[in-house]
N, C-alpha and C positions, 0 to 999 in steps of 0.2 A: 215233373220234378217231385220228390218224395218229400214227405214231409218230414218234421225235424223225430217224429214218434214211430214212424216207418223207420229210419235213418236207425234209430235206437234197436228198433225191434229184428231190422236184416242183422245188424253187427252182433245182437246177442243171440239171435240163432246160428248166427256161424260158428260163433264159440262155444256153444254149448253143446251145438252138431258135431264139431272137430273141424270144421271146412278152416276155421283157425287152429291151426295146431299148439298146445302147449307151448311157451314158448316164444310165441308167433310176435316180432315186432311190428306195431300198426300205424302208420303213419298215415296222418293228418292230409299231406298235401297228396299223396297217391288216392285215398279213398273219398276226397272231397271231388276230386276229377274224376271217379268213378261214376260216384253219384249224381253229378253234375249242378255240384250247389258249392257253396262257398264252406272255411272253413270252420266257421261260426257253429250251424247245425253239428256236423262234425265233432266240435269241441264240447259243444253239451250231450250227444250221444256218450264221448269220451267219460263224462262227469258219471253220468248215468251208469254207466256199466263200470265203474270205480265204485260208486255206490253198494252195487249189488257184489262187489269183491271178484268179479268177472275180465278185469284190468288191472293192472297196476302204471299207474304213471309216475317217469321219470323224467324229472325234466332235464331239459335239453336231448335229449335221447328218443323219447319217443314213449307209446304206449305199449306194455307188455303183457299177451298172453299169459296166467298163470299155468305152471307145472300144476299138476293134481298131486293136491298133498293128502297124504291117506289118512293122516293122522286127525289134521282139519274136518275130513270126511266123518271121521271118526262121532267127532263132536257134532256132527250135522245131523248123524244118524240118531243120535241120542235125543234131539228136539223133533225129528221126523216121527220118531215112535212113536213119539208121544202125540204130540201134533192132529197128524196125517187120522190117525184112529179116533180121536176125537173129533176130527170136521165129519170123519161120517157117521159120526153117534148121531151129532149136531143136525148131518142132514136123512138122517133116516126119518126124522119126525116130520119133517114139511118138505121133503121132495114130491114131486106132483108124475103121473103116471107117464106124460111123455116124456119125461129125462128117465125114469126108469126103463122106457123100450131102449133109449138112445145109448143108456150101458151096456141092456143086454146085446144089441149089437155090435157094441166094440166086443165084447166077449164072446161072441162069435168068431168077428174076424180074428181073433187074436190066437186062436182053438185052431185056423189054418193055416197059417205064416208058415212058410219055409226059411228058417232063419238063417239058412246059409247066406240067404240073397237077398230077406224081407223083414233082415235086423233092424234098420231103421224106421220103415215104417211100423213093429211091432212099438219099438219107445215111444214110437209118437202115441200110438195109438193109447200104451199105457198112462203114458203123460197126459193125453186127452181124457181118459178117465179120472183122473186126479182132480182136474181144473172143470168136470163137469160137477167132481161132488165138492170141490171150495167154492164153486159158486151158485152152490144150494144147502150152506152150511150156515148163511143166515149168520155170520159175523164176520162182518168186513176186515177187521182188525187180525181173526185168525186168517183169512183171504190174500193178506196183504203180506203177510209174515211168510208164511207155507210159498207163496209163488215165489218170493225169490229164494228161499233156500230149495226149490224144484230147479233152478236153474243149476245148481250145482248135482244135484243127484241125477239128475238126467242127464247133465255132460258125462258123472261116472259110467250111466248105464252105457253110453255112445264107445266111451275110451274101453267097455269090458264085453264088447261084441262075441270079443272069440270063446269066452268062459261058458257062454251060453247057447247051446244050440238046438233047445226043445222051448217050445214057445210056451210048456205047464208052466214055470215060474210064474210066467203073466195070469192065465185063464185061469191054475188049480186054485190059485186064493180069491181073484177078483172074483169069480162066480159064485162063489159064496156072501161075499161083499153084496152083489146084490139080489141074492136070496133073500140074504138076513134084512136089506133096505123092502124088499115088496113085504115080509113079514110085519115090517114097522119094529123090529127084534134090533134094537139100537144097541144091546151088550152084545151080542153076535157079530152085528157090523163092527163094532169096534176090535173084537176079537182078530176078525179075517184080515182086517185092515191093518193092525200089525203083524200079521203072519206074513201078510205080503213084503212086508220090509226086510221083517228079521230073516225070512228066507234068500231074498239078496243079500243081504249083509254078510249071513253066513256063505252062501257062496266065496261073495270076495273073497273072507279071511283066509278060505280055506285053499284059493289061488294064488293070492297077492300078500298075503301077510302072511 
């Protein structure tokens, strides 16, 4: 039986993956029989992902997927800039040499993806980058903030598969990211670490808005 924090974590990787679509009503008594637990876990899963603005509840009605609002994005991207660049100033000075091989391997794989077919696992891969330097940025508090507004940048990255079909977005900025981290060069990394944003960002605009 899953626990009530598994329960959490399958429901908001589904939404953040798309496997919920925008949209998507989620009921209670179908996914409690899914999972094979009672409604209770469920209902705090519900609470949880209300929290992080990943649901909307309506009562009587049910839990609702939200639409990806671009404009909310918008304001997401303006703390991610800031944010994002600073966890890896933060962790350029005390990151230790094995989390530095463990990037440059994601930056490998990310250098081969075929993103016709290997979209998904490039976001993960890129999202797995993020969450290896929040959690060697040495403040919990920025840690805490950053991951749940990644829940929503990485559902965009999922929803904007088709816009992208060369995997440089990911590798040409990250590899600099940990260039500038083996240099211990903390204005560099923070540099690369918003280039990588604003180069998404600018993408979208220039598809979706």
């Amino acid at each position: 039986m899953l626990k009530q924090d598994e329960i959490f974590e399958e429901l908001k990787n589904r939404i953040v993956r798309l496997d919920y679509e925008p949209g998507k009503i989620l009921n209670e008594v179908e996914i409690s029989e899914e999972f094979g637990v009672s409604r209770t876990p469920i209902r705090h899963a519900f609470q949880r992902l209300e929290l992080h603005k990943l649901i909307q509840i309506v009562p009587r009605y049910g839990a609702q997927v939200p639409q990806i609002d671009f404009i909310r994005m918008k304001s997401l991207f303006e703390l991610t800039m800031v944010l994002d660049p600073f966890a890896a100033r933060l962790a350029t000075d005390i990151i230790n040499q094995d989390v530095i091989d463990e990037l440059d391997e994601l930056v490998e794989r990310l250098k081969n993806y075929d993103m016709a077919v290997e979209y998904r696992e490039a976001i993960l891969d890129d999202e797995k980058f993020h969450e290896i330097i929040l959690e060697n940025c040495g403040n919990e508090w920025l840690q805490e903030i950053l991951t749940g507004l990644h829940f929503h940048s990485e559902r965009l990255w999922h929803y904007c598969n088709r816009f992208f079909e060369s995997p440089e977005i990911f590798h040409d900025t990250l590899e600099p990211v940990v260039e500038a981290i083996k240099k211990r060069d903390a204005d560099s990394a923070e540099k690369y670490a918003r280039i990588h944003i604003e180069q998404f960002v600018g993408r979208i605009k220039s598809t979706l808005l």
